[in-house]
C-alpha positions, 0 to 999 in steps of 0.5 A: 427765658432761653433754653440756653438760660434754663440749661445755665440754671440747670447746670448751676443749680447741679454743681450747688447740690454737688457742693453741698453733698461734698460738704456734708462729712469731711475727710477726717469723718470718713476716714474713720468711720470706714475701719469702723464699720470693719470692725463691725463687720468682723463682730457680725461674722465671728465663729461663735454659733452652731445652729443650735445642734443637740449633738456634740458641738463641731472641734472646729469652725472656719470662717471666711468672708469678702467686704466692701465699703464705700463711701463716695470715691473711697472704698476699702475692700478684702477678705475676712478670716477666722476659725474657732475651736471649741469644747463640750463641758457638758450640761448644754455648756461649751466653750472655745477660743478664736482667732481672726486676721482680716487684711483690707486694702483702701481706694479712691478716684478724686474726692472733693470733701471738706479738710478738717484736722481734729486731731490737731486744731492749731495748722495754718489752715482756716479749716473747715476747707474745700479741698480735692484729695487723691492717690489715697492708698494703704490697708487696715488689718484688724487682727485678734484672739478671744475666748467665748463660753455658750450655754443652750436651752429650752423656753417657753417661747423662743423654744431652743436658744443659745447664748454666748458671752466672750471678750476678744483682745484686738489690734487695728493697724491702719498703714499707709493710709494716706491721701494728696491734698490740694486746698479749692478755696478760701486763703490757702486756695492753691495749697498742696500737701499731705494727710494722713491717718496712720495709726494702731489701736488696741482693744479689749472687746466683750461680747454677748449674743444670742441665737435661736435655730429652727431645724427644716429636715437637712436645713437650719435656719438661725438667727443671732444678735450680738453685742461687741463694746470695744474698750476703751475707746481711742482718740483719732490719730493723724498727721498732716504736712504742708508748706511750712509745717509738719504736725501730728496729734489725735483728737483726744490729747487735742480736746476733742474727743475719744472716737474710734472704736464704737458699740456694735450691735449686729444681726444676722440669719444663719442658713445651714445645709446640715450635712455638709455643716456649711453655713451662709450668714444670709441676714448680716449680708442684709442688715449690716448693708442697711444698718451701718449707712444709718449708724456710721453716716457717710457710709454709702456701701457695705457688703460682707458675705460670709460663709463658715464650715463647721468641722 
């Protein structure tokens, strides 16, 4: 066989493979799954541990953090917020309230992926479609108070501990969230219009988690598990417009399922300079990079490095 023909099979056997990675999640998979994966980023960095110090509990913590997601060409990046206050009751008992705003903006180069439109099964589009979609734009801003109570102790083999249980009452706006899309093959080939994934989500969220601290002179080390199971869980909203038609719905009223919003499990390893009581979440840098691709698949990037400062 020729060069030129093997680098022909080459360059086919290229575009084959790039074909098959783009129809692995469609858009409307993705699109979901990246305010997601937000949501639990902010579970993994909420301002609820201390390290475990047998002093009184510091009256305020501040939390900030930065996060990026991607997913192929889309990405969704910006800054995390919050801060706690809390209260000794006494008898290794304490409690506090929180308050969180994080403002992340979305992106995007030219994405090729499948079009499907779950939220509203009847558009005159044979679907799933290869299409190309651009100018994605837009923010997600997830935004909330709640309240948490904590109580240390003493056992045998994990030594000293605290646990946490709360709710948080939260709202995720997702504005502006919307792409160009022009259809690659099939009957509609040629085909543009738009789509978008607008919507707000409230949620009632409980929580509960635990940590362990170990104390090395001026530094601690903490690890902490949490549990956060947003309530209830939303159908996937959308809308889409093209020649000839204009259509909205979510995937519940259209039979297809409750999908935003989903259990989180987080991880992290807090690592102290006790005094200055600055704080760097080392383990959810780590876990919450290489979980959440294994938990929300499509996800190909997720960092959030958070820092917090007790006062």
């Amino acid at each position: 066989m020729s060069m030129h023909r093997w680098h022909a099979l080459f360059a086919a056997c290229l575009c084959a493979v790039a074909r098959l990675c783009a129809a692995e999640h469609d858009i409307e998979y993705v699109a979901e799954h990246l305010p997601e994966v937000a949501m639990d980023n902010r579970y993994a960095t909420l301002p609820v541990w201390t390290g475990g110090e047998s002093d009184e509990a510091p009256g305020l913590i501040f939390q900030g953090a930065a996060s990026s997601m991607q997913v192929g060409t889309l990405s969704l990046d910006g800054p995390m917020l919050s801060m706690s206050w809390q209260h000794d009751f006494g008898h290794a008992w304490r409690g506090g309230v929180i308050g969180f705003y994080d403002h992340l903006t979305f992106d995007s180069g030219r994405e090729s992926r499948p079009l499907q439109t779950l939220f509203r099964p009847d558009t005159p589009i044979e679907r799933p479609a290869a299409a190309l979609f651009t100018d994605l734009d837009g923010t997600t801003d997830d935004r909330g108070v709640g309240f948490f109570v904590a109580h240390d102790g003493d056992a045998h083999l994990l030594g000293r501990y605290t646990w946490v249980a709360g709710a948080l009452w939260q709202q995720v706006v997702l504005s502006d969230y919307r792409f160009d899309y022009e259809i690659l093959a099939g009957p509609q080939r040629g085909m543009t219009g738009s789509i978008d994934f607008d919507a707000t989500y409230g949620h009632v969220t409980p929580f509960a988690g635990i940590e362990v601290p170990r104390d090395f002179g001026e530094w601690s080390v903490a690890f902490h598990a949490l549990l956060a199971y947003p309530l209830p869980r939303r159908g996937v909203a959308g809308h889409i417009c093209g020649p000839g038609f204009d259509l909205s719905g979510d995937s519940a009223t259209a039979g297809n399922g409750t999908h935003f919003g989903d259990p989180s499990v987080t991880l992290g390893l807090n690592l102290t300079y006790r005094p200055a009581r600055l704080t760097i979440d080392v383990g959810t840098l780590l876990s919450q990079a290489l979980l959440e691709p294994i938990i929300h698949k499509g996800i190909e990037q997720n960092l959030v490095l958070s820092f917090t400062w007790a006062y």
